[in-house]
NUTIPA-711387 format. One record per residue: residue number from 0; x, y, z of N, C-alpha, C, O in turn. Coordinates in pm, whole numbers, m for minus. Example, Ala and Ser with C-alpha at 12.3 -4.5 7.8 and 13.67 -1.06 7.14 Angstrom:
BEGIN
(atom 0; (1319; m569; 780); (1230; m450; 780); (1320; m330; 780); (1424; m332; 846));
(atom 1; (1285; m225; 708); (1367; m106; 714); (1290; 3; 787); (1341; 114; 804));
END
This chain:
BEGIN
(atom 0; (3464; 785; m663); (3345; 785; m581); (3349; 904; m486); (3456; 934; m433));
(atom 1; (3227; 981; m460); (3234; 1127; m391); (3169; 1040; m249); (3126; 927; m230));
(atom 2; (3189; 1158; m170); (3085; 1075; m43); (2947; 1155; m62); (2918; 1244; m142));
(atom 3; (2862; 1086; 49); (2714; 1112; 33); (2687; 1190; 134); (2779; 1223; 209));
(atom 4; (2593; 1221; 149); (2483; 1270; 256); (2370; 1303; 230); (2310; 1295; 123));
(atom 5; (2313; 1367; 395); (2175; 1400; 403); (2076; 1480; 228); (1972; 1441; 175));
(atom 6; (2155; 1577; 194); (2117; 1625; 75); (2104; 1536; m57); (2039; 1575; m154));
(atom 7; (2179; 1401; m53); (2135; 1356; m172); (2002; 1260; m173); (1974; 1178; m86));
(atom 8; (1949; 1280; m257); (1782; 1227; m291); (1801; 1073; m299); (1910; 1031; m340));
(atom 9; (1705; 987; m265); (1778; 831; m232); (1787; 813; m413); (1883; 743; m444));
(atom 10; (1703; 865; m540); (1696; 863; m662); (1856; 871; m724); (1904; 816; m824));
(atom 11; (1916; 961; m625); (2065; 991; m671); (2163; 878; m618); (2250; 812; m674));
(atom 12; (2117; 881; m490); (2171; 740; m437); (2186; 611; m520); (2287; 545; m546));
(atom 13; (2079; 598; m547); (2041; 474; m601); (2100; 487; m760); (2034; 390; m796));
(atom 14; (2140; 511; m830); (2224; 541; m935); (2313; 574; m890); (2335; 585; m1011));
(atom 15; (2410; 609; m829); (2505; 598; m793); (2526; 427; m742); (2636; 374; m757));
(atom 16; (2417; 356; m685); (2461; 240; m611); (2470; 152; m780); (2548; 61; m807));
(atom 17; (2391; 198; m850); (2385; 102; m975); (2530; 97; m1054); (2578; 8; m1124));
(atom 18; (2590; 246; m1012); (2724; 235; m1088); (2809; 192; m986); (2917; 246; m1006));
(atom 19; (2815; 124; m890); (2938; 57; m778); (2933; 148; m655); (2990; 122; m549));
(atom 20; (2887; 215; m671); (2930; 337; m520); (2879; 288; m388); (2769; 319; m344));
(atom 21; (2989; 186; m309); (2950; 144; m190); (2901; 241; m106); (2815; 214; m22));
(atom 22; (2947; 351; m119); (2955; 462; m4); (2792; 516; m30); (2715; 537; 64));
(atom 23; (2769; 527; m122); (2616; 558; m174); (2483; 480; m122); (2369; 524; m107));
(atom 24; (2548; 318; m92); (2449; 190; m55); (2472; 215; 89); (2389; 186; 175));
(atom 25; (2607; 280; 116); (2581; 279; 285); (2511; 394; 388); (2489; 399; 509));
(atom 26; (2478; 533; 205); (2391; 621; 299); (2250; 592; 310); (2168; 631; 393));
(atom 27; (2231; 488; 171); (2102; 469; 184); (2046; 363; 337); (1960; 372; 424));
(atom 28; (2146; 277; 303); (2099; 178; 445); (2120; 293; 582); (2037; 265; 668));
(atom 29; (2192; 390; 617); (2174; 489; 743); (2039; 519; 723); (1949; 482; 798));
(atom 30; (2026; 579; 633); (1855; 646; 607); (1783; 554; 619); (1708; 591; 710));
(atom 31; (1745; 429; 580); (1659; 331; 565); (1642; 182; 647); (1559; 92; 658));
(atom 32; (1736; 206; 682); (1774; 39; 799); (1653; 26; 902); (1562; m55; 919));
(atom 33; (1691; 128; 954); (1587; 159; 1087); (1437; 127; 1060); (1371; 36; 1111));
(atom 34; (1406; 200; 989); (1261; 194; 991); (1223; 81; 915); (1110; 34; 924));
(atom 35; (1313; 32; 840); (1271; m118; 783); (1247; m210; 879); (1154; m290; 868));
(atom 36; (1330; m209; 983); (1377; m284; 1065); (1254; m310; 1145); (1202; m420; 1159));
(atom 37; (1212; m193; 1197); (1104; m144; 1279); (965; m288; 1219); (927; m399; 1255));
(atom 38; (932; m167; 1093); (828; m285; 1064); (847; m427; 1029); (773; m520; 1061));
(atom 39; (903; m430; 993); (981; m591; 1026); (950; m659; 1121); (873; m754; 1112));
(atom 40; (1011; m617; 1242); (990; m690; 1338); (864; m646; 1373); (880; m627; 1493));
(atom 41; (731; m613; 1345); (576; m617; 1379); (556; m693; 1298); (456; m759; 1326));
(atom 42; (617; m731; 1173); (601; m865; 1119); (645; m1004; 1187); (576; m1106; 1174));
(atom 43; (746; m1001; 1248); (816; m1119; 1271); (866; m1153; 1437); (959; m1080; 1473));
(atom 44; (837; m1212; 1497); (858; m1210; 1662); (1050; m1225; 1657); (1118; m1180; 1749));
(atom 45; (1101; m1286; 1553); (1243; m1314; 1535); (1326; m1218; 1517); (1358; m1207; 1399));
(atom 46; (1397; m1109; 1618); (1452; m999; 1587); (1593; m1034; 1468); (1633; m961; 1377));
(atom 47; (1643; m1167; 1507); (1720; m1190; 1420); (1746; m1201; 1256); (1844; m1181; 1183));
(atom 48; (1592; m1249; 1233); (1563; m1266; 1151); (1504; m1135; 1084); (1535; m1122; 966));
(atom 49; (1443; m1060; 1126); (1460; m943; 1045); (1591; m866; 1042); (1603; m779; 956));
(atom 50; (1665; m885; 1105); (1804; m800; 1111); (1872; m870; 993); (1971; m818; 941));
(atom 51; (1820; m991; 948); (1896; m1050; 846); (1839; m1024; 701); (1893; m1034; 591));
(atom 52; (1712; m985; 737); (1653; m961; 641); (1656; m815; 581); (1624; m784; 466));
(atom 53; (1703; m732; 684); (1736; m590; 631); (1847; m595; 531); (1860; m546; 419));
(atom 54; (1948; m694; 628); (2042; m724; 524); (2056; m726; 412); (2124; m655; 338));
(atom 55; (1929; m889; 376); (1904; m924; 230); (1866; m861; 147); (1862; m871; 24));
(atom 56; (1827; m770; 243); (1725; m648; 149); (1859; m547; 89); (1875; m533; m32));
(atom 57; (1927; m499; 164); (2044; m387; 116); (2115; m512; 27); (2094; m450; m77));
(atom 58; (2170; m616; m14); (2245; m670; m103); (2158; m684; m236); (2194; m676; m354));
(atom 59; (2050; m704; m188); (1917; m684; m350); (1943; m555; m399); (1974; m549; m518));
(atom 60; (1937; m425; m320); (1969; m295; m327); (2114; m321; m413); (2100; m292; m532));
(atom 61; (2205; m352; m390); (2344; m341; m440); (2323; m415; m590); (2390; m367; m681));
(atom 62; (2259; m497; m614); (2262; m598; m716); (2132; m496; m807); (2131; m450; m921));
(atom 63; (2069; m492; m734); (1953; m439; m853); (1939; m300; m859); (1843; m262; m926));
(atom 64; (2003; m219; m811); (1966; m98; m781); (1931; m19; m929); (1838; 59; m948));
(atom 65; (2052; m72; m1043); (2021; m79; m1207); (1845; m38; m1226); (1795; 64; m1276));
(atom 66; (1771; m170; m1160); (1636; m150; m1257); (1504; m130; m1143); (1403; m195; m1113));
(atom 67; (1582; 29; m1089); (1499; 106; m996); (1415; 153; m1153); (1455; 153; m1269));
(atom 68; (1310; 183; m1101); (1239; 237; m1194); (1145; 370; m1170); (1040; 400; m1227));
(atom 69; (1237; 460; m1040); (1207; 562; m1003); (1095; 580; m924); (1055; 693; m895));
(atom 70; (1043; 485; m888); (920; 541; m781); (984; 548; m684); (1105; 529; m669));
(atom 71; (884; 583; m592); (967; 616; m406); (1016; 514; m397); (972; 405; m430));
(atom 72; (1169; 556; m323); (1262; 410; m299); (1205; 386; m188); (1157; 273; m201));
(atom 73; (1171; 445; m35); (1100; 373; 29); (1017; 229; 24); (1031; 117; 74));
(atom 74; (933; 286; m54); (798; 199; m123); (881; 61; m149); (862; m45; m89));
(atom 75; (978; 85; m253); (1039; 9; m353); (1122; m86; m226); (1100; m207; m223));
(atom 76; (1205; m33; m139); (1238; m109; m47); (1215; m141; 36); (1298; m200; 104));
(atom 77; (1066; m120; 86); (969; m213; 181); (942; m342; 78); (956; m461; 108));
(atom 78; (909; m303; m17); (856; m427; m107); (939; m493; m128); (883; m601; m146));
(atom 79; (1079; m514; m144); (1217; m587; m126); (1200; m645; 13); (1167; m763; 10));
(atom 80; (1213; m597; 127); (1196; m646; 199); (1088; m737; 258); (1109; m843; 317));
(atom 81; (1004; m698; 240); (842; m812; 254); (852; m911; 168); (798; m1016; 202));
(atom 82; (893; m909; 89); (934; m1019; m29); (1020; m1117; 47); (981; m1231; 71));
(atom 83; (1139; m1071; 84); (1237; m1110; 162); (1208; m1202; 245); (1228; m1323; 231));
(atom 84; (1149; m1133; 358); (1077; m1188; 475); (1011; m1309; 416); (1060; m1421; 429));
(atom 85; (901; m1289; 352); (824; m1465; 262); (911; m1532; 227); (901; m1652; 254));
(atom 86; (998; m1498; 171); (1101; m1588; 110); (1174; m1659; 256); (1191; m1780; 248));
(atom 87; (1208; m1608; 356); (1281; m1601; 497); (1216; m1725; 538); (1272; m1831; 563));
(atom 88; (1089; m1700; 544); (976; m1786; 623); (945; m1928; 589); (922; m2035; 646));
(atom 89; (959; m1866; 436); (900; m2040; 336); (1014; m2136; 343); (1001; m2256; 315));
(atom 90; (1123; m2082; 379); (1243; m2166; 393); (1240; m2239; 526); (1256; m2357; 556));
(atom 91; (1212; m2125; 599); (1172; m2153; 777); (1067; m2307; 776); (1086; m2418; 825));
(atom 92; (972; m2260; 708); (862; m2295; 714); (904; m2497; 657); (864; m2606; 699));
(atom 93; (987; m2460; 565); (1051; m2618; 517); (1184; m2661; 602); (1238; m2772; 607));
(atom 94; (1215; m2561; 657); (1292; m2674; 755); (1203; m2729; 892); (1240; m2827; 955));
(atom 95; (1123; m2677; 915); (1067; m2651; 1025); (1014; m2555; 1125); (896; m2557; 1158));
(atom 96; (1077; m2492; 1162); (1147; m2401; 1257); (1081; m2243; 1230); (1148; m2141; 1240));
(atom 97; (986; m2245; 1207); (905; m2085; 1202); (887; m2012; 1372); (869; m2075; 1476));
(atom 98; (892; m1939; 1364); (833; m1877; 1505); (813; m1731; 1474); (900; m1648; 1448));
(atom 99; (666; m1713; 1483); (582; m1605; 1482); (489; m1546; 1578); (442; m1621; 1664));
(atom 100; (462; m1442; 1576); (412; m1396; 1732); (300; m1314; 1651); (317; m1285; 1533));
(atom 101; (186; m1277; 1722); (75; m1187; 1699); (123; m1036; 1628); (243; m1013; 1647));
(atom 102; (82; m975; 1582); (139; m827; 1561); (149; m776; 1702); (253; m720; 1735));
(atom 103; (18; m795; 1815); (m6; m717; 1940); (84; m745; 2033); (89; m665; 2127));
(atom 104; (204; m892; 2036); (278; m905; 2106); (416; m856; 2076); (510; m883; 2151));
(atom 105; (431; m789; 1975); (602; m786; 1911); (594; m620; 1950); (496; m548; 1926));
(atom 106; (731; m572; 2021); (717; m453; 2024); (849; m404; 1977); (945; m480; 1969));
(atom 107; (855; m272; 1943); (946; m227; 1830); (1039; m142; 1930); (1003; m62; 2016));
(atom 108; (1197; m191; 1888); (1290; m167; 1985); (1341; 12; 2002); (1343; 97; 1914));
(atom 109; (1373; 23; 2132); (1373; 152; 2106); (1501; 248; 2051); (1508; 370; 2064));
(atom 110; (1617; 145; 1974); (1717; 195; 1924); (1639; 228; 1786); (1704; 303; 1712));
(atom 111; (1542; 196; 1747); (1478; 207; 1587); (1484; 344; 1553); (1463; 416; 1651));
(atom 112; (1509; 414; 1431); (1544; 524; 1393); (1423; 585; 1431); (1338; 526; 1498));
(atom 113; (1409; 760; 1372); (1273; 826; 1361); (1240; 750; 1256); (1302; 689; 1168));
(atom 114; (1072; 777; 1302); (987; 698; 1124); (1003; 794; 1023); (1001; 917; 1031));
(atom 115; (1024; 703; 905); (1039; 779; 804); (870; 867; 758); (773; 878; 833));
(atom 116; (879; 912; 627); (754; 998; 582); (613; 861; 583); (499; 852; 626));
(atom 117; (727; 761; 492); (574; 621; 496); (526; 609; 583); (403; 610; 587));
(atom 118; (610; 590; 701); (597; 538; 840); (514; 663; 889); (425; 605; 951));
(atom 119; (491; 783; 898); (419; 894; 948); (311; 890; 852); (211; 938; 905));
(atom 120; (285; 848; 720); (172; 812; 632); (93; 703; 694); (m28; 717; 713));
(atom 121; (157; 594; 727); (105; 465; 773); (26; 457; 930); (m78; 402; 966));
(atom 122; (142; 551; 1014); (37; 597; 1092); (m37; 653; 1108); (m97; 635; 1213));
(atom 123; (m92; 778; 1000); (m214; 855; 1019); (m314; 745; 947); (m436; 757; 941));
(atom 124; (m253; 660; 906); (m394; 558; 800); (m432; 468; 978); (m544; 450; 1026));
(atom 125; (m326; 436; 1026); (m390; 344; 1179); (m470; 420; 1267); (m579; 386; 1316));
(atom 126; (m409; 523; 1283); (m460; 631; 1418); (m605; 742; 1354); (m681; 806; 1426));
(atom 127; (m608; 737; 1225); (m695; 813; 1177); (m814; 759; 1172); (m825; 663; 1249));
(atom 128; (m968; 799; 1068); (m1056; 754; 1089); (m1039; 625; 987); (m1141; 557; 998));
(atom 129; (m964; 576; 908); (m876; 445; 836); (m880; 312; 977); (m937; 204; 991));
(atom 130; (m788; 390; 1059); (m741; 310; 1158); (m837; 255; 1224); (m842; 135; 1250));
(atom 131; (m957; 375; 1268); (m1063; 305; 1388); (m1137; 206; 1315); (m1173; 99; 1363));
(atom 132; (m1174; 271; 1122); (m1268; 161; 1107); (m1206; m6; 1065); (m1280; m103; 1053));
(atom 133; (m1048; m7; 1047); (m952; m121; 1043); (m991; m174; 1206); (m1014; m295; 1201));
(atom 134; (m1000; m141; 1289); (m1011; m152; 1434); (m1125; m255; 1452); (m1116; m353; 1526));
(atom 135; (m1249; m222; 1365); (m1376; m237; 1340); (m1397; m440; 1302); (m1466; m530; 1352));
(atom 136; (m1316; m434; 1215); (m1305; m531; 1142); (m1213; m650; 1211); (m1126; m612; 1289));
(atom 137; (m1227; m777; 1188); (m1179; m884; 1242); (m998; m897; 1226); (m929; m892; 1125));
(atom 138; (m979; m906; 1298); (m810; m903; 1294); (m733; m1031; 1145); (m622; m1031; 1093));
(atom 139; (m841; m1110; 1123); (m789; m1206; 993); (m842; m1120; 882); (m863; m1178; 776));
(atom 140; (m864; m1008; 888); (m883; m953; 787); (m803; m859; 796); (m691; m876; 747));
(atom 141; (m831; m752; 850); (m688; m647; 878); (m546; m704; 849); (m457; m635; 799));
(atom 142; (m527; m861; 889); (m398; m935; 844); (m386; m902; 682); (m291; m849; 626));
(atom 143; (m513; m950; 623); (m503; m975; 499); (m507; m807; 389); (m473; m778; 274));
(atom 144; (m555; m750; 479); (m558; m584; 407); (m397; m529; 435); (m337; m489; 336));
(atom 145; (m339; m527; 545); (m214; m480; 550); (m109; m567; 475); (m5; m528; 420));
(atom 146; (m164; m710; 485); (m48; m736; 378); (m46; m736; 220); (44; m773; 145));
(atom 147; (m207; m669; 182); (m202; m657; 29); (m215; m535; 32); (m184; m482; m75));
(atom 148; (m251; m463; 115); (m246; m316; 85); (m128; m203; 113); (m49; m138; 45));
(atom 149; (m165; m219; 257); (m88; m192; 275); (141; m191; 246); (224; m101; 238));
(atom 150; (147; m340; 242); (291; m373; 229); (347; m403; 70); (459; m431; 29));
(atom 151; (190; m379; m15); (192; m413; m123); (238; m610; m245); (279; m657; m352));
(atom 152; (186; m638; m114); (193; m845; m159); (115; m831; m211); (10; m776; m177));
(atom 153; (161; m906; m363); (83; m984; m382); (21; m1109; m347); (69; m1167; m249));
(atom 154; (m85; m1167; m414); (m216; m1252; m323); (m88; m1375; m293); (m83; m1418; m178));
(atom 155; (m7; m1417; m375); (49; m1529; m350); (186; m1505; m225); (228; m1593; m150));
(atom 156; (212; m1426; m228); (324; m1368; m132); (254; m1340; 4); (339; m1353; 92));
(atom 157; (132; m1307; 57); (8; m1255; 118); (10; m1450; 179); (52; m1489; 288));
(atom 158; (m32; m1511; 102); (m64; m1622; 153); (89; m1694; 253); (103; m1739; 367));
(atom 159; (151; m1679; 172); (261; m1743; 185); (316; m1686; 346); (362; m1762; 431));
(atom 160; (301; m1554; 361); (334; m1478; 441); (244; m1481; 593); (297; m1466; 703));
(atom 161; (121; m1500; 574); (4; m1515; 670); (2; m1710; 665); (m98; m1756; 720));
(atom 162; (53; m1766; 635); (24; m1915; 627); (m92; m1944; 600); (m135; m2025; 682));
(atom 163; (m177; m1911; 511); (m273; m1918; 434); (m332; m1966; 278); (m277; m1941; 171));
(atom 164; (m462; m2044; 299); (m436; m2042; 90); (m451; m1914; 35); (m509; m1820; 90));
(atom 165; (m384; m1912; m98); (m454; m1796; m209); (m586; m1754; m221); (m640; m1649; m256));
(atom 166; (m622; m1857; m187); (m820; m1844; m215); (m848; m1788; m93); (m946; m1715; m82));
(atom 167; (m766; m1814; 15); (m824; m1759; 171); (m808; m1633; 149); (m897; m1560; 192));
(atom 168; (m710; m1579; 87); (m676; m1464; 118); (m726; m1370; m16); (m684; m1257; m40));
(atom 169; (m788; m1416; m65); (m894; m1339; m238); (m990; m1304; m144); (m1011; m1189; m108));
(atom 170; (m1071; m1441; m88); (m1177; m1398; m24); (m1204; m1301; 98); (m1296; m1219; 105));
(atom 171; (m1105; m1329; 192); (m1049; m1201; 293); (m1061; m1116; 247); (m1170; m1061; 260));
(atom 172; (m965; m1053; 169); (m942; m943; 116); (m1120; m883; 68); (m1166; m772; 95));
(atom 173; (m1182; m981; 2); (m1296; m870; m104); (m1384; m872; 44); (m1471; m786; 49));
(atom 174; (m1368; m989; 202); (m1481; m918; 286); (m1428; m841; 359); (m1512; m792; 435));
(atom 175; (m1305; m795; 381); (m1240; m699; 451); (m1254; m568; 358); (m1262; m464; 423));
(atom 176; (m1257; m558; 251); (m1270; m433; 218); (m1453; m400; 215); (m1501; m291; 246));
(atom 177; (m1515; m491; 183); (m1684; m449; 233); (m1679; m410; 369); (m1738; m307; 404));
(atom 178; (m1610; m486; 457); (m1676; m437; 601); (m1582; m321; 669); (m1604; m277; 782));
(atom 179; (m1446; m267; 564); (m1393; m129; 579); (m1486; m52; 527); (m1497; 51; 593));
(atom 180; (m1569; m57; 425); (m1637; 77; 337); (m1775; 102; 479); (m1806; 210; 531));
(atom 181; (m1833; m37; 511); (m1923; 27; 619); (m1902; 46; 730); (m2000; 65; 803));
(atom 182; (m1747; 48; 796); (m1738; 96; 914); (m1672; 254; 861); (m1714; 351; 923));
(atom 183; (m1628; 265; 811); (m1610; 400; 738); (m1723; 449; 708); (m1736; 566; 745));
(atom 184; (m1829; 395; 645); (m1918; 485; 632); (m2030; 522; 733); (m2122; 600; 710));
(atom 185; (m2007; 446; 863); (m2071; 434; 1015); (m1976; 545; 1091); (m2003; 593; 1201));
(atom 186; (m1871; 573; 1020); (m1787; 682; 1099); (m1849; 851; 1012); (m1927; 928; 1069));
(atom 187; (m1812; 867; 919); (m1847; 982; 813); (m1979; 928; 711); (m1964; 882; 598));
(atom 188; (m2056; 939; 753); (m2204; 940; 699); (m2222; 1045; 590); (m2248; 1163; 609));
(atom 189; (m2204; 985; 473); (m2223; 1056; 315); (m2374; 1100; 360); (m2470; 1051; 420));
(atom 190; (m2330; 1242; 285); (m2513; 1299; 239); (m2562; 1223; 166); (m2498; 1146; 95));
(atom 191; (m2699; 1233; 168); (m2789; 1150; 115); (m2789; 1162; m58); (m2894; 1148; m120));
(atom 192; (m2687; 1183; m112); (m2689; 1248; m251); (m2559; 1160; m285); (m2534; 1096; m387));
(atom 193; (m2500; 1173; m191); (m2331; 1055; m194); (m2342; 944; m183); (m2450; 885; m185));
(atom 194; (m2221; 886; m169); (m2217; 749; m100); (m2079; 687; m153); (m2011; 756; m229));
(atom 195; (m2043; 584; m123); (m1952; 549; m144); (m1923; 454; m227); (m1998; 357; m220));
(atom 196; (m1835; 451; m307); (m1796; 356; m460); (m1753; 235; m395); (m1716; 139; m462));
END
């Protein structure tokens, strides 16, 4: 086993983690802990519980790293982790013992790494003209767009995750994206020749 660093691509990483290379799983978690962590806890008022869940997330990493299938590992390990988290909750949720806080009350600690590239993607989609017309729209919907769009849940993971039915969250979803296209289109007004799909 060689050691790692900044120069290797998490793609290299991650084949390396598939063939045993602890040292490989531990550059990826330096690179990636943090900012998992981060959004995490805007998911979850339980700092503990996402700290455990970063965890779960790097031992999925160790076990599956085999059947990466090359897209951005980012991507790939937010979606491990959001998975995680539902899974975290539904257990929570059957013993009892959930505790969840608003997104607007959880604030993100300030040992959290720099944001990664997603995380600088994700904020130009909040802070941009994305963001104001998300702003626009009812906060049970924005719930339901960031967690299918954004975090990439599916509808049943989405529900599970928002404590919601499946059907709540089909229907969310198709009026949250109508009332994104017309606050977007109340922001940038297509010529009269355009319009929006």
């Amino acid at each position: 086993m060689r050691g790692h660093g900044e120069s290797d691509t998490d793609a290299v990483l991650l084949r390396a983690v598939a063939d045993g290379d602890a040292g490989a799983l531990a550059t990826l978690y330096d690179r990636h802990a943090g900012w998992l962590y981060a959004r995490l806890v805007r998911r979850c008022a339980d700092a503990e519980v996402a700290r455990e869940v970063v965890q779960d997330t790097f031992v999925t990493v160790w076990r599956s790293a085999g059947g990466h299938r090359g897209e951005e590992a980012g991507g790939w390990l937010w979606t491990l982790a959001a998975r995680r988290l539902v899974d975290t909750r539904r257990a929570q949720e059957r013993a009892g013992r959930i505790e969840t806080a608003p997104l607007e009350t959880v604030t993100v600690p300030a040992s959290a790494e720099a944001p990664s590239a997603e995380e600088r993607v994700l904020a130009g989609l909040e802070f941009g003209d994305v963001g104001t017309a998300l702003d626009r729209i009812s906060p049970e919907l924005r719930e339901v767009l960031r967690a299918t769009v954004v975090d990439g849940l599916t509808t049943r993971e989405a529900a599970r995750l928002l404590g919601i039915p499946e059907g709540t969250v089909k229907s969310r979803a198709m009026r949250a994206r109508a009332e994104l296209r017309t606050a977007l289109a109340q922001l940038s007004p297509a010529p009269a020749s355009g319009g929006l799909a």
